[in-house]
C-alpha positions as CSV (number, residue, x, y, z in Angstrom):
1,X,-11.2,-2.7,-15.6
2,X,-8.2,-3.2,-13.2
3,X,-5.8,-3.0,-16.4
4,X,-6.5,1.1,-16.7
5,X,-7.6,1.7,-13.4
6,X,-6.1,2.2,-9.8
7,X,-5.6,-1.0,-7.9
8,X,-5.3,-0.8,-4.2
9,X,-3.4,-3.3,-1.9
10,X,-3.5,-3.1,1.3
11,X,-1.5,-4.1,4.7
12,X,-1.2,-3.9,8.0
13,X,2.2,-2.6,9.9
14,X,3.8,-1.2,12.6
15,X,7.3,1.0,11.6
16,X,9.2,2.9,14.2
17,X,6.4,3.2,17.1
18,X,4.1,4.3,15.0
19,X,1.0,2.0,13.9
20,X,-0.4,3.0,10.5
21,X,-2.5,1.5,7.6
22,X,-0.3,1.2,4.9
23,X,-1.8,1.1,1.6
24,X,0.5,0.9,-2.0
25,X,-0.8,1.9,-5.2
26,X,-0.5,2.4,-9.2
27,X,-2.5,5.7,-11.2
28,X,-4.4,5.0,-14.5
29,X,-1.7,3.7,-17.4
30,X,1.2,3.3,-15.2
31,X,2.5,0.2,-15.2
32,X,2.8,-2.0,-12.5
33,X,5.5,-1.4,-10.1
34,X,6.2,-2.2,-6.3
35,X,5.9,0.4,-3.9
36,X,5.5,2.7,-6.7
37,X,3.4,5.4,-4.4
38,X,3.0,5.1,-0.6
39,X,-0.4,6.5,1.6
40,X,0.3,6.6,5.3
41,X,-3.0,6.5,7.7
42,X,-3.1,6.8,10.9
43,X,-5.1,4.4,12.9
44,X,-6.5,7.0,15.4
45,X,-6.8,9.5,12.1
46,X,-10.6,10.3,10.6
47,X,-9.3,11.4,6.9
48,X,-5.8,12.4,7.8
49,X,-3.7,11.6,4.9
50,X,0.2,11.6,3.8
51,X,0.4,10.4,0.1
52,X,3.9,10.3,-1.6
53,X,3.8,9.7,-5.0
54,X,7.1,9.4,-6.4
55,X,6.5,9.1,-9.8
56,X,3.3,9.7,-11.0
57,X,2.2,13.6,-9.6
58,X,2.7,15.5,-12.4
59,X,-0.4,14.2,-14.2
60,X,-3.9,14.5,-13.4
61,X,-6.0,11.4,-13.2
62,X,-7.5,11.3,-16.5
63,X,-4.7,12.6,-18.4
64,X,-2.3,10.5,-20.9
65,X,0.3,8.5,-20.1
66,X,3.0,10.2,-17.8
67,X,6.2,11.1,-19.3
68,X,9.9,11.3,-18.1
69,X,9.5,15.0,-18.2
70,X,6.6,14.7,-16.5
71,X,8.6,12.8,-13.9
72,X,11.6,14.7,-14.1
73,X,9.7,17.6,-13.9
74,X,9.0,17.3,-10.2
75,X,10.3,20.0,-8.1
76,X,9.3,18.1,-4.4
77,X,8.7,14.9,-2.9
78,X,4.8,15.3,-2.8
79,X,2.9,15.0,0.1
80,X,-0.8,15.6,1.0
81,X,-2.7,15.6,4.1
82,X,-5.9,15.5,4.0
83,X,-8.2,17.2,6.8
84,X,-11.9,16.1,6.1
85,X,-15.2,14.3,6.7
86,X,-16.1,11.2,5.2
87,X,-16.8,12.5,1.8
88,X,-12.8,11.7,1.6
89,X,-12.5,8.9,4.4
90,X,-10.2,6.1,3.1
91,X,-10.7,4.1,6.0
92,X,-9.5,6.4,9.4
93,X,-13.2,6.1,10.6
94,X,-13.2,1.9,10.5
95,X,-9.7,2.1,11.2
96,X,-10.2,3.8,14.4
97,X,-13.5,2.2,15.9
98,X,-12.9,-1.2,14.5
99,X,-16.3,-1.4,12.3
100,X,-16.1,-3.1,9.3
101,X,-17.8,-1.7,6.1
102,X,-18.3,-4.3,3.7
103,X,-20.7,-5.5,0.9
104,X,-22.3,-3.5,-0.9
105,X,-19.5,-1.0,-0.5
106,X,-16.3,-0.9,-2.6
107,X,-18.4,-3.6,-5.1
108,X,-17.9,-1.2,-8.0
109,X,-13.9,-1.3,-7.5
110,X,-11.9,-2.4,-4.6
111,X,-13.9,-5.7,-4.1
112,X,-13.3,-5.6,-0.3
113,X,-13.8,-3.6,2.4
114,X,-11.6,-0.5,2.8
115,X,-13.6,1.9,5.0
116,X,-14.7,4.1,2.2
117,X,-18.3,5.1,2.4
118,X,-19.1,4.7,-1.1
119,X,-19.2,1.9,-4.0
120,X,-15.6,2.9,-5.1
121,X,-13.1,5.2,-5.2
122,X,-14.0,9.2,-3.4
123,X,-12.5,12.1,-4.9
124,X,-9.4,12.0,-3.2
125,X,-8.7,8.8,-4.6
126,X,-8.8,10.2,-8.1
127,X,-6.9,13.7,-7.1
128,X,-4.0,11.8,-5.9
129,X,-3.8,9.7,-9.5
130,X,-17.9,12.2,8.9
131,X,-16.1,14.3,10.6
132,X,-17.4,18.4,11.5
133,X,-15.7,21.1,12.6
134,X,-18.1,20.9,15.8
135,X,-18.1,20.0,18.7
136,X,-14.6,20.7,19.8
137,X,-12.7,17.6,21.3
138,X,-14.6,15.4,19.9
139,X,-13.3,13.1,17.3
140,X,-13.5,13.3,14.8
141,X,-14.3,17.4,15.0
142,X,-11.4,19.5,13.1
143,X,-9.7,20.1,15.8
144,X,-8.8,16.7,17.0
145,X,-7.6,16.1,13.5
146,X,-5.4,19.2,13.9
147,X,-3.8,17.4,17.1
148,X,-3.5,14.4,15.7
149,X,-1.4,15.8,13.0
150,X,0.7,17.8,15.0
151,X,1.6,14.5,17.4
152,X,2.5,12.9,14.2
153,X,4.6,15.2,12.6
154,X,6.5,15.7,15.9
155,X,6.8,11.8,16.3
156,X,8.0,11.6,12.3
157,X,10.3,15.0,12.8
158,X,12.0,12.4,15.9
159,X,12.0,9.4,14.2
160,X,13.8,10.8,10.8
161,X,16.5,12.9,12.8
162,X,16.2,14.9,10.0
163,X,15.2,18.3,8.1
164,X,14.9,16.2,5.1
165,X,13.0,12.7,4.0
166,X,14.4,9.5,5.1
167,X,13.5,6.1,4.4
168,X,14.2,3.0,6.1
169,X,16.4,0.6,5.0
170,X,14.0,-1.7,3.1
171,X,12.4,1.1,1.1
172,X,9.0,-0.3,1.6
173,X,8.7,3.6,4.2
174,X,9.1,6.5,3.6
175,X,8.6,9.2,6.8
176,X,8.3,12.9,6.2
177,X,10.5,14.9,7.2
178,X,10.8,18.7,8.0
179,X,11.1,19.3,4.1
180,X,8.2,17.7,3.5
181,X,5.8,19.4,6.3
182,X,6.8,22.7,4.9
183,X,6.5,21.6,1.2
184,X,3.3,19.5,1.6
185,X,-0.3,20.3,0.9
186,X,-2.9,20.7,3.0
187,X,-6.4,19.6,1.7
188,X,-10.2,20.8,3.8
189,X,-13.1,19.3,2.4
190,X,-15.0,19.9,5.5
191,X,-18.5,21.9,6.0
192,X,-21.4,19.5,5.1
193,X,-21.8,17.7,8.9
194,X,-21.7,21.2,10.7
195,X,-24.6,22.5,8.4
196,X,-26.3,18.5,8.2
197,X,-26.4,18.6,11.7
198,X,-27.5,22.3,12.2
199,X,-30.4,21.7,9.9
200,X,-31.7,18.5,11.8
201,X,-31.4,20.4,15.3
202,X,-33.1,23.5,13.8
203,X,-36.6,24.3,14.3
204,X,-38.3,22.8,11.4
205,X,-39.8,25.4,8.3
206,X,-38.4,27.8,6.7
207,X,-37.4,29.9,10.1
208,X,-34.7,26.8,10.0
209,X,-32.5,28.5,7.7
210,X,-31.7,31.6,9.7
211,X,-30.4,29.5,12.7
212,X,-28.3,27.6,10.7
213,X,-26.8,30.7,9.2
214,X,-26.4,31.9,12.1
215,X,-24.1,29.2,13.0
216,X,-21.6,29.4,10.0
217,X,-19.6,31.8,11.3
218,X,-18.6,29.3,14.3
219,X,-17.8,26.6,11.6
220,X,-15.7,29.1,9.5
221,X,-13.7,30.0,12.6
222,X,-12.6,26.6,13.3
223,X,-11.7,25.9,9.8
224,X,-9.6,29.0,10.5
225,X,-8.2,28.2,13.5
226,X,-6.9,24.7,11.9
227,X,-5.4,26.7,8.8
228,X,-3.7,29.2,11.0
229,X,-2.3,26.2,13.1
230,X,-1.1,24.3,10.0
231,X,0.5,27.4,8.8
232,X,2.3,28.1,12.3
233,X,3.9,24.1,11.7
234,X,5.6,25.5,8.5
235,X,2.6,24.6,6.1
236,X,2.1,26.9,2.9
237,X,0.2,25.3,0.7
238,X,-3.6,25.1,1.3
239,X,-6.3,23.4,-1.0
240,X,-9.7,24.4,0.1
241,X,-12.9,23.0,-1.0
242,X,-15.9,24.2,-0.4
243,X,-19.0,21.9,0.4
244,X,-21.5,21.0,-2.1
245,X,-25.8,21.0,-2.4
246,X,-26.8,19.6,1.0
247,X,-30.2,20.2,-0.4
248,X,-30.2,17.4,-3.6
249,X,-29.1,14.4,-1.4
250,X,-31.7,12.1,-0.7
251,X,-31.1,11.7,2.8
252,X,-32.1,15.6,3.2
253,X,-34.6,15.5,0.4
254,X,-36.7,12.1,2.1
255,X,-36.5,13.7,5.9
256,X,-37.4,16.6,4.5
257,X,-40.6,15.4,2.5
258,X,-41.8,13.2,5.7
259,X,-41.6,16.2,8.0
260,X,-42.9,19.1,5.8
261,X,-46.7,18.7,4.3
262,X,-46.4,18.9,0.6
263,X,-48.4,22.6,0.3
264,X,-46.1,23.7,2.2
265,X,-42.9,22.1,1.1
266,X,-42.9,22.6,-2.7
267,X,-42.4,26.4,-2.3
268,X,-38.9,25.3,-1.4
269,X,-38.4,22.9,-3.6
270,X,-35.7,24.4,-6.8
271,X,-36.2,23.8,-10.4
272,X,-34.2,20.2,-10.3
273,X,-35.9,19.1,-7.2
274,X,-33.9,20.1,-4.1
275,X,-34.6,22.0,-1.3
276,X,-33.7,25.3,-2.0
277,X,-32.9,26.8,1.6
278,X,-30.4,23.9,2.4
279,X,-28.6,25.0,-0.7
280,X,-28.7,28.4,0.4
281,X,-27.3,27.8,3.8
282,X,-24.7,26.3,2.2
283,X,-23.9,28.9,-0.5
284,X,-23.6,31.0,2.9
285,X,-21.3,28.7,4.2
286,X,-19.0,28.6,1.2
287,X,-19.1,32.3,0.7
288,X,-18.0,32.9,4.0
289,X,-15.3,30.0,3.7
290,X,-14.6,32.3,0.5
291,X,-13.8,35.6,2.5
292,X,-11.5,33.5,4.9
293,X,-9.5,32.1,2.4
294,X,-8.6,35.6,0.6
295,X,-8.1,36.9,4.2
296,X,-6.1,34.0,5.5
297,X,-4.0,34.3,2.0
298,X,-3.0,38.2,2.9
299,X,-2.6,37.8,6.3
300,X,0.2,34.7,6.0
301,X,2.2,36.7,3.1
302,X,2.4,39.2,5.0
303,X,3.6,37.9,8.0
304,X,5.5,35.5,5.9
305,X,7.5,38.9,4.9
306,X,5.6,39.2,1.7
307,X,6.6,35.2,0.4
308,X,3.7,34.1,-1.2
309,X,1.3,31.5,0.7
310,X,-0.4,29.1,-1.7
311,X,-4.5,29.4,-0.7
312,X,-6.6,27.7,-3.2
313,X,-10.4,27.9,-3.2
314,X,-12.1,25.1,-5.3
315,X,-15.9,25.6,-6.1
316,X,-17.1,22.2,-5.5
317,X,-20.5,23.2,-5.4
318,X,-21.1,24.1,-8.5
319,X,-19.1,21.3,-10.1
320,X,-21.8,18.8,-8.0
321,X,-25.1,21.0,-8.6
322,X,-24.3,21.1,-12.5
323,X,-23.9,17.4,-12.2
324,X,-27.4,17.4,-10.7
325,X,-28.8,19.5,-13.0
326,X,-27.2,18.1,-16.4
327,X,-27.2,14.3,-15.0
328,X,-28.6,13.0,-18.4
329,X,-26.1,14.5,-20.2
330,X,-24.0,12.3,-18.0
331,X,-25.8,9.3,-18.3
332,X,-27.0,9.0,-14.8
333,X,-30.1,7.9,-13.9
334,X,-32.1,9.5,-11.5
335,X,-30.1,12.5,-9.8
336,X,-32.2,12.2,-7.0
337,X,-32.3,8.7,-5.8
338,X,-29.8,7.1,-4.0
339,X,-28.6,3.3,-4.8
340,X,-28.3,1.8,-1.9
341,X,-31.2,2.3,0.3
342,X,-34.6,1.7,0.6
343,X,-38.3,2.7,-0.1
344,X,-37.6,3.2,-3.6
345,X,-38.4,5.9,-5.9
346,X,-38.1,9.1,-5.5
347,X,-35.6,9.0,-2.9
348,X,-34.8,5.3,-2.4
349,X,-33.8,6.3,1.3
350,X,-35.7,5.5,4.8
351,X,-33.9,6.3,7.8
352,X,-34.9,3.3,9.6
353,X,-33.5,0.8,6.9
354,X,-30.6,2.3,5.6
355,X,-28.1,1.3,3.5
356,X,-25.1,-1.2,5.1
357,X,-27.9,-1.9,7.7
358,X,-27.7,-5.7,7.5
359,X,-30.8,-8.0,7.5
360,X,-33.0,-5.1,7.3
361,X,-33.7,-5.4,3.7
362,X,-32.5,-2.4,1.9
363,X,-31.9,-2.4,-1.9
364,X,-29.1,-1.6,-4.4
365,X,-29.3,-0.8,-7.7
366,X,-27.5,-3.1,-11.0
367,X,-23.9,-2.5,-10.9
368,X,-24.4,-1.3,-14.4
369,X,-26.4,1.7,-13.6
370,X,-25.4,5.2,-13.6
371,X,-26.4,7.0,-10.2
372,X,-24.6,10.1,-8.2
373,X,-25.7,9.1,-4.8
374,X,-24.7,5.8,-3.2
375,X,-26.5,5.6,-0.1
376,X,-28.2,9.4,0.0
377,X,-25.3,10.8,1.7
378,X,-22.2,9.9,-0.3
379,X,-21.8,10.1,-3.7
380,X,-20.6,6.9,-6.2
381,X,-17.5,6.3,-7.9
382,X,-19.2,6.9,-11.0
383,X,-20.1,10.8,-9.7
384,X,-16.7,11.5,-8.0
385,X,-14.9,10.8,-11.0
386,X,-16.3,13.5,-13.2
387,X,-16.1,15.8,-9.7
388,X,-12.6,15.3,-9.7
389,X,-12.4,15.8,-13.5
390,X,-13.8,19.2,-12.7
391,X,-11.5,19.9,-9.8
392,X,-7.8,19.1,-11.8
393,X,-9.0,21.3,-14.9
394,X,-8.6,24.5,-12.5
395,X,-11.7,25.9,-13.9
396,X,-13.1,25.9,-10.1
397,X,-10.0,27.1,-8.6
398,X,-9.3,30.6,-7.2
399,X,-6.3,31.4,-8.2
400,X,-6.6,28.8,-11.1
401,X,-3.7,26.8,-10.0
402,X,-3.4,23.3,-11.1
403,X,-3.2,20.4,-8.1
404,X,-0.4,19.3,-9.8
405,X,1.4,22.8,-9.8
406,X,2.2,22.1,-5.9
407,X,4.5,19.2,-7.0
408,X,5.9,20.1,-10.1
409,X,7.9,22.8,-12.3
């Protein structure tokens, strides 16, 4: 397995002042190399990210072999950072409180604990080869995140005494400099917490829906406010995604069942078995998130006197409903169920023995089996490979820019 796939090894250090989680890493069919790619993480940082992949980002995840075009082909050291929840939370949150995730997580590939919230590798990990927008000032809300990036760029902008990259003289680090801030992209994949959260403080019934609607355009604003700050710091390069069915994860669809009666719950139940005015809300949500990003993308050009600012809008939601909705086709087993959890069919979740929650007696499913949700919140490796599949083709995208367009020719 670990011959074709990623392999991950991980470190502790301390360069310059600065205390990060250093991680190095190889894509699919490269060959081993040290320090082939770098990813910086802040300790204080909730799914804050700087990647820099020297050789290996002008090919998608689950494309062939690269190729010394494809390397020579790079127009830009590439660097991402990543503002998010912990749908794409390598390790900030653990990082930052201390709490150690381990077995059953990362059993399907890492084989020790890295903070991730799933049985493998998240989406991120396979586009680069729980936080909410609200409250304000609370970490790990958007805004913090925003701050916390703006410390660190100032502190990196000091430390390289430099417009341009710099690394240290053992080449093991590589800061970004002011090149690299202006060139980078910016990733969101942030929304599902905000409207989570909004449903379970909601009155409960269908009158549930309109309050939590009504609250979108407070979470939009915030993603707006971050985009606009990022932009002001020299960024022009946005990737957006929008957040997926809030109404097919088990955690929503086993609350959900225990509070409503069934008479009166099955009138909101879809075709595939999730609840229809969760995925409503957040079809709101991304259509709102939608409209910001087209408005965002005039409004920079045109201050930016007409240069064009990169604003990409990815679809994630229907890449993960389809998966729902065709998960035979897929192999997976039961769509619905998560598999790590507890109760067992149809949901496999119970709030008061959850997955991770040790001695309680949840269940996992065979390592062999095919299922999209891990512990009825996060999705497996198995289901974020295919998602990220879906995300590098471009079909999603609006404009249909490729990730790998941002770092090559």
């Amino acid at each position: 397995m670990h011959d074709t796939a990623a392999a991950w090894f991980y470190m502790p250090c301390v360069v310059r002042g600065l205390e990060l989680n250093c991680c190095c890493y190889k894509l699919n069919y490269i060959q081993p190399q040290p320090h082939r790619s770098i990813v910086l993480q802040l300790i204080i940082v909730f799914c804050l990210h700087i990647t820099i992949n020297h050789d290996c980002c002008c090919r998608a995840v689950d494309s062939e072999p690269a190729s010394s075009s494809c390397i020579s082909s790079r127009k830009n050291t590439p660097v991402i950072f990543n503002f998010g929840d912990s749908n794409s939370d390598t390790g900030g949150l653990a990082a930052a409180t201390g709490f150690n995730f381990g077995y059953p997580d990362a059993r399907a590939f890492f084989h020790q604990p890295t903070g991730r919230l799933c049985d493998g590798r998240l989406i991120i990990d396979f586009l680069l080869g729980g936080a909410a927008t609200l409250p304000r000032y609370v970490p790990f809300s958007l805004d913090i995140q925003v701050l916390q990036f703006r410390r660190f760029r100032n502190r990196s902008l000091y430390f390289s005494g430099s417009s341009s990259s710099k690394s240290n003289n053992d080449n093991h680090l590589l800061l970004p400099g002011g090149d690299d801030f202006r060139n980078a992209l910016y990733t969101f994949d942030i929304g599902q917490n905000d409207l989570s959260a909004a449903f379970t403080s909601a009155v409960d019934g269908r009158s549930s829906y309109d309050q939590v609607v009504a609250k979108i355009p407070t979470f939009i604003a915030e993603i707006r406010d971050a985009m606009w700050a990022i932009y002001q710091f020299g960024g022009k390069n946005f990737w957006v995604h929008n957040t997926g069915p809030l109404g097919c994860l088990p955690e929503k669809l086993a609350t959900y069942r225990t509070k409503t009666s069934s008479s009166k719950g099955d009138d909101d139940i879809d075709e595939y078995g999730c609840i229809k005015s969760m995925n409503e809300a957040a079809k709101a949500f991304n259509a709102r998130l939608d409209a910001l990003c087209q408005d965002l993308r005039l409004q920079m050009t045109k201050k930016n006197n007409s240069t064009a600012i990169n604003i990409v809008y990815v679809d994630v939601y229907s890449i993960k409903y389809h998966l729902i909705a065709s998960a035979a086709s897929y192999g997976f087993e039961n769509p619905l169920m998560a598999c790590c959890g507890h109760g067992g069919p149809p949901y496999n979740y119970d709030a008061s023995v959850k997955c991770r929650d040790q001695g309680q007696g949840y269940n996992i499913c065979k390592p062999e089996s095919l299922y999209v949700s891990w512990d009825g919140v996060h999705y497996t490796e198995a289901a974020n490979a295919i998602v990220a599949s879906k995300i590098l083709s471009a079909k999603y995208s609006t404009p249909p820019l490729k990730f790998s367009s941002f770092f090559c020719n």
